[in-house]
N, C-alpha and C positions, 0 to 999 in steps of 0.2 A: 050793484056794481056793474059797471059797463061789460060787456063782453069786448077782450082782446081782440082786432083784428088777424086776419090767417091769408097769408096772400101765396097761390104756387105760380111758382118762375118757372119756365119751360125757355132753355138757352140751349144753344148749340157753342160745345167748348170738344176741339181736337177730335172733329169728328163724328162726336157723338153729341146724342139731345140729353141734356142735363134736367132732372125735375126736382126742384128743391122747394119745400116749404120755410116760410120764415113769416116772423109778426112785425116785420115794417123793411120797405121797400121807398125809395124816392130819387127824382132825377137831385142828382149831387152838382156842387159847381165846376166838377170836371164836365167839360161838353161832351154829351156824344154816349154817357155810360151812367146807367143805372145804380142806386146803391142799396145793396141787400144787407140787412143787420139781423141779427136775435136770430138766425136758421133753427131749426125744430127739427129735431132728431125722436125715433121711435123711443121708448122705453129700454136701458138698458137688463132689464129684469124678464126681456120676454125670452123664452123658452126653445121660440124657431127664429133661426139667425137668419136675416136678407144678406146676402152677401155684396150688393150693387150698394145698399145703406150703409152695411160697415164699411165699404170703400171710401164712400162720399164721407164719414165720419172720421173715417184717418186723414181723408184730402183737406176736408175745413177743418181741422183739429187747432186750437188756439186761433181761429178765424173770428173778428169782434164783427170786421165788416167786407163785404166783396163785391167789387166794381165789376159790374158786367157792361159788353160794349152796348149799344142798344143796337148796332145791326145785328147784334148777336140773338139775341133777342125772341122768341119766336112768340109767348104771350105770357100773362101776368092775370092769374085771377083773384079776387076774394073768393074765399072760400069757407062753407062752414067749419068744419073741422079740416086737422092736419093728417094728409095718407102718407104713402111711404115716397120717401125718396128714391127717384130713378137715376140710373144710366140707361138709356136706350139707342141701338146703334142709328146711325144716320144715314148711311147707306149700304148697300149694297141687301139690302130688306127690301124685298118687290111691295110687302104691304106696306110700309111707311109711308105714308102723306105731308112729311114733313121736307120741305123744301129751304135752302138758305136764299136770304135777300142777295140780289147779284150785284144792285148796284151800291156803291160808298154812300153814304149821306153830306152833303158838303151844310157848314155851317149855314146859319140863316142871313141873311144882308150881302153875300158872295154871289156873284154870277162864275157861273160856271163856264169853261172858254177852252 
């Protein structure tokens, strides 16, 4: 049997960088946004609780599927297996490297004026 694929989304949502695993990710026919389905959550049976995971599990709680912008966006991997879902702040952390895209993206076939 084939192996599932495992893809982590790394978005920036209200500040902060969001890392979420899920088993299928695709540009949707809304323009401009991402669509994330099936997210992957830890085992509820483990013994030490992530508090950043429980959050993201009450936030996607009855989530089937979720539109992310793509300037939101910061990257998308496959991956072998699934780790934990983050919050991680976005600013005000001198060590962060993660920067937001400045400019809008304007559709394709548009001049920009």
């Amino acid at each position: 049997m084939a192996q599932k694929r495992i893809y982590r989304i790394v978005f920036h949502n209200q500040g902060k960088v969001y890392e979420l695993y899920a088993r299928k990710v695709t540009q949707d026919e809304m323009y401009a946004f991402v669509e994330v389905s099936d997210l992957i959550f830890g085992e509820r049976t483990k013994l030490v609780v992530d508090p950043a995971e429980e959050q993201l599990k009450t936030e996607f709680a009855g989530v089937k599927r979720t539109y992310i912008p793509l300037h939101a966006v910061v990257r998308i991997d496959e991956v072998d297996k699934e780790g934990a879902n983050k919050i991680l702040p976005a600013t005000g952390d001198k060590s962060s490297t993660v920067t937001p895209f400045p400019m809008p993206i304007s559709p394709p076939g548009r001049s920009r004026d």
